[in-house]
N, C-alpha and C positions, 0 to 999 in steps of 0.2 A: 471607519474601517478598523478592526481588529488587527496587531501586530502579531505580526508572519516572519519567523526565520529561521523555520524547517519545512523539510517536506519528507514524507515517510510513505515510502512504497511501501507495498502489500499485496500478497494474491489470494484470491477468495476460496484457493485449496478445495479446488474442482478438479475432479479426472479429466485426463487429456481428450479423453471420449463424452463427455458429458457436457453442456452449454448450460449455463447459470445466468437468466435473462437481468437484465437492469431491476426490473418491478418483483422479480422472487426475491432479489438481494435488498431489497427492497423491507421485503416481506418478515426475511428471516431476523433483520436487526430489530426490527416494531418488535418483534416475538419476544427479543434479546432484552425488552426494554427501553430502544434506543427511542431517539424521538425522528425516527423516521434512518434514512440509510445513516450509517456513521462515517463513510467515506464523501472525501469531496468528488471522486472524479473515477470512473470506472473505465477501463478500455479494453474492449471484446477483442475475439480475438483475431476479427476483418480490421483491428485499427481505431472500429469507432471508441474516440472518447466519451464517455456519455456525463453528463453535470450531475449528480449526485444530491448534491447539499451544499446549500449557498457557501462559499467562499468566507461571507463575511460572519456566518453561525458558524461557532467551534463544533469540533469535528467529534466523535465519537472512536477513537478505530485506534488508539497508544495508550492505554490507563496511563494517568501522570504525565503526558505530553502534546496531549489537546490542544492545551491554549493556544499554542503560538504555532502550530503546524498544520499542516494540510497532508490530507491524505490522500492516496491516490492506491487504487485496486487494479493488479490486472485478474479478467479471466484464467482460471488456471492454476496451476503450483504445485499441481500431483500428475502422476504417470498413471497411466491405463491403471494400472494395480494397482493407483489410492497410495503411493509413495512419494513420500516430495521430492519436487523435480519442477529445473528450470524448463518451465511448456511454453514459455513465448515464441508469436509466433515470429515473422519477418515485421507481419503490421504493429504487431504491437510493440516490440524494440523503438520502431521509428515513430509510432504518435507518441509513444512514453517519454523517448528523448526530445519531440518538440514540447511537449506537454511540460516537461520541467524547464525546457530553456527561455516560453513561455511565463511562466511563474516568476523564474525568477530575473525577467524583465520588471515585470509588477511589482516582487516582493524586496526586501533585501534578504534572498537567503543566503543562512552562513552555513547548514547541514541541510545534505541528502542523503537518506541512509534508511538502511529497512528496518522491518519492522523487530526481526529478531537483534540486530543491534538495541536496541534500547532495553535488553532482558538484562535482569542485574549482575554487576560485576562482584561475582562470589568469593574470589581471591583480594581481591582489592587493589591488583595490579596495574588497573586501567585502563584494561583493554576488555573487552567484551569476546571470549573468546567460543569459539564452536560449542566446548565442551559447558559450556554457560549457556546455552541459548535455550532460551524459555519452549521456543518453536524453529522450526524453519522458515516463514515466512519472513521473505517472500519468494524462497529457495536459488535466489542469484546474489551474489556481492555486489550491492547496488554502491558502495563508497569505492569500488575500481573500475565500474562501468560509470557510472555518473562523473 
């Protein structure tokens, strides 16, 4: 088994109106080059978790932070209008938070934190700040809610 001591949400920056199935997302990383999804663990927006890509294969889904983390997608992350925004639903808050307390039963993790946190620190301050973020995803602060 591969060492594990992050995990990095992410949303698959899907309109609130629109459903993005397990096997398109699927589809669309193969297209990207990936060797199949780059996420480990997907969760729609009824809750279900879905298994992605084995735990024990490095993940695809953080340039430069693969190795040692796990990734995990929800459904969603844009508004009707294609603007990012926190779209989780009630289900997906609650399998996300078993999902990582999950993990990190398993893992020893020492970070939870999205994906836009790991965009580079341009001032050098060492903080990752909004005005730095590469993206919004996965458009909630997942290092206040986690």
């Amino acid at each position: 088994m591969r060492h594990v001591d992050t995990i990095i949400i992410h949303c698959s920056a899907t309109p609130a109106n629109k459903m993005l199935e397990p096997a398109e997302l699927s589809r669309m990383h193969r297209k990207r080059g990936f060797n199949g999804c780059g996420y480990h663990f997907y969760i729609r927006r009824n809750g279900e978790i879905c298994d992605m890509r084995p735990v024990e294969r490095v993940g695809a889904h953080c340039k430069g932070h693969n190795e040692g983390s796990i990734g995990i997608c929800y459904e969603g992350g844009l508004d009707a209008k294609g603007s990012p925004a926190d779209t989780r639903t009630p289900q997906q808050k609650k399998a996300m938070g078993v999902l990582v307390e999950m993990l990190k039963r398993e893992f020893p993790i020492v970070t939870v934190a999205g994906h836009r946190d790991f965009s580079p620190d341009l001032n050098g301050n060492g903080t990752i700040e909004p005005e730095e973020w590469v993206k919004e995803c996965p458009c909630f602060d997942v290092r206040t809610e986690m």
